[in-house]
N, C-alpha and C positions, 0 to 999 in steps of 0.2 A: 163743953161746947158741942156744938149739932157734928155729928160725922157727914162728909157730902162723900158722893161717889161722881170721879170724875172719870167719863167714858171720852177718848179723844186717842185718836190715832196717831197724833204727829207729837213727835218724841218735844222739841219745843215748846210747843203749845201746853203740852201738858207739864211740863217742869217747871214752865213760867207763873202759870197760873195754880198749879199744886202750892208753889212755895208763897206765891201771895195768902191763899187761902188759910196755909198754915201761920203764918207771921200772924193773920187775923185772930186763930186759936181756934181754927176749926181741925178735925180731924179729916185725912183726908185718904181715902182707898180710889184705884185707879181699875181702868177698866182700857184697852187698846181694840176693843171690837164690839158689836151689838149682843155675840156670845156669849164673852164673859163679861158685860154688862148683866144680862139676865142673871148667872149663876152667882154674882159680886151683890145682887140687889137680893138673892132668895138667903145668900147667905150671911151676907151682912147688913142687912135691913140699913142702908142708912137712910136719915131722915130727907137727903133732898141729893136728887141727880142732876146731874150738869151734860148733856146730853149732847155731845158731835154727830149731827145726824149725816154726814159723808163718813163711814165707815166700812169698813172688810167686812166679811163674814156675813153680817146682820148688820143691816143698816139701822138709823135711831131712827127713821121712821117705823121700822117693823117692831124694832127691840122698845119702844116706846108703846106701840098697838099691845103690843103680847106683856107688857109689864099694867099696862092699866086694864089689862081683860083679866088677869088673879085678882080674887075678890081678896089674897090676904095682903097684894103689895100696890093696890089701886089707890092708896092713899096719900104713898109717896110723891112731893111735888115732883116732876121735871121740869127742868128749864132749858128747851131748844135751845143750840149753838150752831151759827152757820153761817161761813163763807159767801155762801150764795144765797144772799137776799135779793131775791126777785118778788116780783109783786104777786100777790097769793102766800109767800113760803108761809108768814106769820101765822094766814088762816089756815093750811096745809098743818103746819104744827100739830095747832090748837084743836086740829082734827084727828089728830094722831094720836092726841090724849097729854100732849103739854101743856103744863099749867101758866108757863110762859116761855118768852121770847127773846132772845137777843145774837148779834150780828158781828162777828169778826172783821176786825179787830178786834178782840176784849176792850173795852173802856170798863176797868177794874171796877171805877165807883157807882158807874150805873149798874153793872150786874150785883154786885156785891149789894146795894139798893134792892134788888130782885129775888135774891138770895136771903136775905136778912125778912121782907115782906112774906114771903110766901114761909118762913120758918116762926114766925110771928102769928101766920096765918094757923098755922098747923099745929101749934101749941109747943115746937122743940125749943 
């Protein structure tokens, strides 16, 4: 099954959704800043990021720009994750070089929907 690389700052957040991910049979490598986002995605290529763009260090909007500007890991989907859905954020994303969307809370089955689409898309 696809390896995701989940980038998420909040110890919760990320436990919650690590272990759904996993029960599904995906593999799952973690990432608590935009930093070692970049250095988790050059060194373990996984096939699709999950992206907290309120983050330390490097935020996912920059860590997002500078992952889709390397011509060898611009292929990798991301998928924005964010608390603050304000009008624009989706199109800010999608400007950022995300291939999609979605909004905290997790509602597990639409992203996992999201998740599954965009791994379908990309041949994993």
């Amino acid at each position: 099954m696809a390896r995701i690389l989940l980038v998420e700052d909040n110890e919760l957040n990320r436990d919650m959704l690590s272990r759904r991910l996993m029960r599904r049979g995906y593999e799952v490598a973690m990432a608590v800043d935009g930093e070692q986002a970049l250095v988790a995605v050059r060194d373990g290529q996984p096939q699709l990021v999950l992206m907290d763009m309120s983050l330390p260090i490097i935020d996912g909007w920059e860590a997002t720009r500078r992952l889709k500007a390397d011509p060898q890991l611009r292929h990798i989907p991301v998928i924005a994750l964010t608390a603050h859905a304000m009008s624009g954020d989706r199109e800010r994303a999608l400007e950022a070089g995300c291939d999609e969307f979605d909004t905290k809370p997790i509602e597990f089955e639409r992203l996992l929907g999201k998740i599954e689409a965009l791994l379908g898309r990309t041949g994993a």
